[in-house]
C-alpha positions as CSV (number, residue, x, y, z in Angstrom):
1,X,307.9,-250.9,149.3
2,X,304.3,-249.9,150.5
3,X,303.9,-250.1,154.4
4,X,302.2,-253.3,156.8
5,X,298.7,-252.0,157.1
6,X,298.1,-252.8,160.9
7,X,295.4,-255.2,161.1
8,X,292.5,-253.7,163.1
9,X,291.8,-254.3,166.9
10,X,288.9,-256.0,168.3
11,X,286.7,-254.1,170.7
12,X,284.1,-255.1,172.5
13,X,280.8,-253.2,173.8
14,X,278.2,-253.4,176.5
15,X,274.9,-254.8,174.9
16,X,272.7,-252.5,177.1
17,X,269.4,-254.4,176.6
18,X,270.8,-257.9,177.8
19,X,272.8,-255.8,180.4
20,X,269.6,-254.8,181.6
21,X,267.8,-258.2,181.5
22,X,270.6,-259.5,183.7
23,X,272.0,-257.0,185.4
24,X,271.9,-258.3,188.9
25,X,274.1,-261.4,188.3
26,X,276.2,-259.2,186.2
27,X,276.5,-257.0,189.1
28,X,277.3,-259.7,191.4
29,X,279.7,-261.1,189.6
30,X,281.5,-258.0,189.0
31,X,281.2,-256.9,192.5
32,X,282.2,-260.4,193.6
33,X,285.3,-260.0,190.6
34,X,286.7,-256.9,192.1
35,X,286.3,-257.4,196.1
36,X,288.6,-261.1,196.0
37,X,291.3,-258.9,194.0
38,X,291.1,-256.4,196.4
39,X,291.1,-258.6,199.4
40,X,293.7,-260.7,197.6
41,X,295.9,-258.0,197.6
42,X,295.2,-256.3,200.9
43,X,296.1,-260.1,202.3
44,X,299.5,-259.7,200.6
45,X,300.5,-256.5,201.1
46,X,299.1,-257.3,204.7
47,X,297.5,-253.8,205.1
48,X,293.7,-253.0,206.3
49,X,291.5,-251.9,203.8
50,X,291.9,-248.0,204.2
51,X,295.9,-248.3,204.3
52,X,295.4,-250.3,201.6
53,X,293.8,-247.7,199.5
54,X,296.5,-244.9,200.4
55,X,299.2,-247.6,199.2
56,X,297.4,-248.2,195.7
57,X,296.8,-245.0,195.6
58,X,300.4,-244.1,195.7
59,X,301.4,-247.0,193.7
60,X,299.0,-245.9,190.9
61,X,300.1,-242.4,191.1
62,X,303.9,-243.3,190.8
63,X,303.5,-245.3,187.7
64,X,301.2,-242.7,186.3
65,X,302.8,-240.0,184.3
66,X,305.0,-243.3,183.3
67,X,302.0,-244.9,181.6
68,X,300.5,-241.7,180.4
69,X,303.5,-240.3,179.0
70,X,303.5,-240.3,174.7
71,X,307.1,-241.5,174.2
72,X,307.0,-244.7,176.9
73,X,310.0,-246.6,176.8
74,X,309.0,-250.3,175.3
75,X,312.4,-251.5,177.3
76,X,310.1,-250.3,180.5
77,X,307.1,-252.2,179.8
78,X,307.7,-255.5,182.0
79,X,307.9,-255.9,185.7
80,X,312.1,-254.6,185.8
81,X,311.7,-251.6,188.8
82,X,311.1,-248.0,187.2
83,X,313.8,-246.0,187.0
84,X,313.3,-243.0,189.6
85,X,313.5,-240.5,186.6
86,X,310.3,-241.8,184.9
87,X,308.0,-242.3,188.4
88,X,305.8,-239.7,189.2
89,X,304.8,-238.8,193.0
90,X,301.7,-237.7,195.1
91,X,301.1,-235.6,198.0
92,X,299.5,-236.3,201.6
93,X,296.7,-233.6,200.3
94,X,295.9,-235.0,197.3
95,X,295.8,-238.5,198.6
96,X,293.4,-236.8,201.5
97,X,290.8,-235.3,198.4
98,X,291.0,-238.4,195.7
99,X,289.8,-240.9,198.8
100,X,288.0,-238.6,201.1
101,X,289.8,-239.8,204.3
102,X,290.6,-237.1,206.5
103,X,294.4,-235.5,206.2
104,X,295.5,-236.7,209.9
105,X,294.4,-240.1,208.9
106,X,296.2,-240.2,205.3
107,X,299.5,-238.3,207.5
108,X,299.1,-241.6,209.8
109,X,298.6,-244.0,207.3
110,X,301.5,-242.7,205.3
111,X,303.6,-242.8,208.2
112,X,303.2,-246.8,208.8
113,X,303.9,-247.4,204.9
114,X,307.2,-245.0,205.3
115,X,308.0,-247.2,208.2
116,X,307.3,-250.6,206.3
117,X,309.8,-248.7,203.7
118,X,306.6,-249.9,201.2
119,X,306.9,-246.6,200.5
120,X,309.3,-243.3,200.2
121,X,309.1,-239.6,200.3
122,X,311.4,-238.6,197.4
123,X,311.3,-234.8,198.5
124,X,309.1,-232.7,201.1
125,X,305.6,-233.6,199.9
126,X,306.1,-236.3,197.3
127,X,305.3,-240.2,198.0
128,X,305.9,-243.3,195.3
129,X,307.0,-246.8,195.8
130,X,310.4,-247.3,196.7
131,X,310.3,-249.9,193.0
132,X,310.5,-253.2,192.9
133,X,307.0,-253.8,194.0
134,X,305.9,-255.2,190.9
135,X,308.7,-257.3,190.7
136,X,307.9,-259.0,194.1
137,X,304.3,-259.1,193.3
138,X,305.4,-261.5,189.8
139,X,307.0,-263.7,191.7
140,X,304.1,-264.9,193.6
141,X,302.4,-265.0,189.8
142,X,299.7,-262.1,191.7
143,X,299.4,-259.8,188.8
144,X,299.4,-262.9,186.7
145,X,296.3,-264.2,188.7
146,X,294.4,-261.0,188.4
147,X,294.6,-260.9,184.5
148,X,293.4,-264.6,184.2
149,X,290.3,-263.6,186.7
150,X,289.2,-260.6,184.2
151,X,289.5,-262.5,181.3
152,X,287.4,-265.3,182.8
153,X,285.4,-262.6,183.9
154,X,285.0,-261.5,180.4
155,X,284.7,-264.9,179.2
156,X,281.8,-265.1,181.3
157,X,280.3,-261.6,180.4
158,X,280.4,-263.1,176.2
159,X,279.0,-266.2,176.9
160,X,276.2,-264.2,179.1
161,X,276.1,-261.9,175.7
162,X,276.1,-258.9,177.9
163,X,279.6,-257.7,176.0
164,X,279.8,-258.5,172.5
165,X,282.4,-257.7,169.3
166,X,282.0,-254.4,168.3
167,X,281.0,-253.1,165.0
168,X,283.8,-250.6,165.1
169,X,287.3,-251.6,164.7
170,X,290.4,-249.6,166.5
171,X,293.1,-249.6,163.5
């Protein structure tokens, strides 16, 4: 019996041209988009902006090897807490270097979040989220809430025909 042929994706593109005719209100919108997330969030994590950052930052980084990894678990997908053996970690240096805020600053802002137990140091040198921060966040529907904005976003961006269906199809 011959194989499903998997039906191919739609993509969509930037139409530079309209982009450019527009590209103000695009900005603003987009601008506008991404600073009510990231206030959003701040608000209910109830961190200032540049703790904020090192906690994302972390948070990203533990999920990241996870999401990146070839042979993800489809069991792992939702918003259950990752299993410890499939988080990844980041150091108070590299934190430091990818936001260009000053070591002393990253060591104190690190401290706070170890105190909040938002996050943990699972040996000398490695920070992650504890888990479970997902899972709190989809109860108050926030990750929920930020998908709905980007596709309105992106709703707005096709009827604005600055993105448009692309010519070529992902198989």
């Amino acid at each position: 019996m011959p194989e499903a042929e998997t039906p191919p994706r739609l993509r969509l593109e930037l139409d530079l041209p309209r982009y450019a005719e527009i590209e103000r209100r695009v900005a603003y919108d987009l601008t506008n988009l991404l600073l009510m997330q990231n206030l959003e969030l701040q608000h209910y994590f109830g961190l200032r902006a540049e703790d904020y950052q090192v906690f994302m930052l972390i948070g990203l980084s533990t999920v990241q090897k996870f999401v990146r990894s070839a042979g993800t678990d489809p069991g792992l997908q939702d918003r259950t807490p990752l299993p410890s053996e499939h988080a990844s970690a980041i150091s108070r240096r590299r934190i430091s270097e990818t936001l260009g805020i000053p070591l002393e600053t990253v060591r104190r802002i690190v401290a706070n979040l170890l105190a909040r137990g938002m996050i943990v140091e699972r040996r000398r040198g490695c920070l992650s989220t504890p888990g479970g921060t997902l899972t709190a966040m989809s109860a108050k529907a926030i990750p929920e809430r930020i998908a709905r904005r980007f596709v309105a976003q992106s709703n707005t961006l096709l009827r604005l025909e600055v993105i448009k269906p692309s010519d070529r199809c992902q198989p």
